[in-house]
C-alpha positions as CSV (number, residue, x, y, z in Angstrom):
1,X,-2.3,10.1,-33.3
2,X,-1.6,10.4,-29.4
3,X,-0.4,6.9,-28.3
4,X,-2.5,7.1,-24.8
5,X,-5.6,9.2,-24.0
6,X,-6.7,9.3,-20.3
7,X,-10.1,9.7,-19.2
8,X,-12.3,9.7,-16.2
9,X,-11.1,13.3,-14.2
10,X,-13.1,15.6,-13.2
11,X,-14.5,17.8,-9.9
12,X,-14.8,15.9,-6.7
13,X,-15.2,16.8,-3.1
14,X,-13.2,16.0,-0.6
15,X,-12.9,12.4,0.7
16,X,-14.4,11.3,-2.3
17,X,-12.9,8.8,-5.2
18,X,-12.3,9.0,-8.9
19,X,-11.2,6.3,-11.0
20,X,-8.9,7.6,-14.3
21,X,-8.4,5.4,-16.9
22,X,-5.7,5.5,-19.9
23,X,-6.5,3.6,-23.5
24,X,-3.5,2.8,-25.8
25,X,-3.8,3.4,-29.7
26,X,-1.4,1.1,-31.5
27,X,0.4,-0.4,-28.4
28,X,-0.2,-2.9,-25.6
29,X,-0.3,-2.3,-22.2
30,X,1.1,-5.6,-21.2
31,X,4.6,-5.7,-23.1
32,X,5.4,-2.1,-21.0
33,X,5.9,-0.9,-17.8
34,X,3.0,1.5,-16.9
35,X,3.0,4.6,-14.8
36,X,1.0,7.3,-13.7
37,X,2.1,11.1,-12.9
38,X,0.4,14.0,-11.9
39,X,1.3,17.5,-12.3
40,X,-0.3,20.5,-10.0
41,X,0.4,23.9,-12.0
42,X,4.3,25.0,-12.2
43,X,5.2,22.0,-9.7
44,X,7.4,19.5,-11.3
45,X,5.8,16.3,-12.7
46,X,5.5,13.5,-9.7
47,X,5.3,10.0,-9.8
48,X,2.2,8.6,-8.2
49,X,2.5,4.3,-9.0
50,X,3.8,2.4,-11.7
51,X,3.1,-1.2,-12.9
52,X,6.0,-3.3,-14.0
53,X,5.2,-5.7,-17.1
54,X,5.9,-8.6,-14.4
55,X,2.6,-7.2,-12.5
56,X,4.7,-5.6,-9.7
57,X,3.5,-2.4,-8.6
58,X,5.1,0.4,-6.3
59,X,3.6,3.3,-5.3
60,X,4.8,6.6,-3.8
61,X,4.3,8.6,-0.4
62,X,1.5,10.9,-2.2
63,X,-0.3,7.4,-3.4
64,X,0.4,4.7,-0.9
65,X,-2.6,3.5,0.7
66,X,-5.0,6.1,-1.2
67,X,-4.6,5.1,-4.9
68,X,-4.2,1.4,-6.8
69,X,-2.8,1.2,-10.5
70,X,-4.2,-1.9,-12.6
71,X,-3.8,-3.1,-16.1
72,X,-7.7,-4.5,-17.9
73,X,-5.3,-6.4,-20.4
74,X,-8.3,-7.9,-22.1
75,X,-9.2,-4.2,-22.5
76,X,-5.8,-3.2,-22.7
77,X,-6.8,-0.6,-20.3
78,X,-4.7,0.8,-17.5
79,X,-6.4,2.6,-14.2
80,X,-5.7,4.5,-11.3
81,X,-8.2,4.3,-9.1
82,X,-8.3,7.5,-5.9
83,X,-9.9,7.2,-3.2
84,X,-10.2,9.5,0.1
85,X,-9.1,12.7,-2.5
86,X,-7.9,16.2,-0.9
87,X,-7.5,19.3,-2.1
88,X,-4.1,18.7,-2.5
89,X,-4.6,15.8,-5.5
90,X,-5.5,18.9,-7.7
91,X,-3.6,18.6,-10.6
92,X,-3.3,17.3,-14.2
93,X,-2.9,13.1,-14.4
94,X,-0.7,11.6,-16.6
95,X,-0.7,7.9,-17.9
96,X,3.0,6.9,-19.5
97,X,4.6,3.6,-20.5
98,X,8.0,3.2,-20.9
99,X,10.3,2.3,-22.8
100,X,10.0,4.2,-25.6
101,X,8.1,6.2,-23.7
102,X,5.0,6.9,-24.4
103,X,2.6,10.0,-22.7
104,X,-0.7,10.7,-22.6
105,X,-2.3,14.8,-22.5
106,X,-3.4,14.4,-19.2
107,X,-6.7,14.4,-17.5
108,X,-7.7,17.1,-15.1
109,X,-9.1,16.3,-11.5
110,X,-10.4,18.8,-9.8
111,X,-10.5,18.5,-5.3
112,X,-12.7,20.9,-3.8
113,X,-12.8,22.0,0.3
């Protein structure tokens, strides 16, 4: 049984948003450090935000000031929400937790012109 499912991608124009969301099976959100990737077709996987279990967050040059990681811990629920999406946000989105680490099998979210 897949540890974390994400959910939530899909086809969006540009400028628009999309919120993904990742549910745990078996595990809980708030005794890991959270994270989400995306991958865009033979790229390598990049590190978009992560969420530490202390509730610190950092975020990289693709998702600074566009996209905000959060934790639902009554849901035990993680999200990233995406706002202001481009063309170049195509890709697969993956939630992971760590350590041990833990991946989803990706959502895909589609940016159109």
């Amino acid at each position: 049984q897949e540890k974390l499912v994400e959910s939530g991608g899909g086809l969006v124009h540009a400028g628009g948003s999309l919120t993904l969301s990742c549910a745990a099976n078996g595990i809980l959100f708030k005794d890991y450090n959270r994270a989400w990737f995306r991958q865009a077709g033979n790229k390598p996987r990049e590190l978009l935000a992560k969420m530490f279990v202390s509730g610190g967050t950092t975020y990289t040059d693709s998702a600074r000031g566009r996209f905000t990681i959060s934790t639902d811990s009554a849901k035990n629920m993680v999200y990233l929400e995406m706002n202001n999406l481009e063309p170049e946000d195509s890709a697969t989105y993956y939630c992971n937790v760590w350590f041990p680490n833990f991946w989803g099998q990706g959502t895909q979210v589609v940016v159109s012109s």
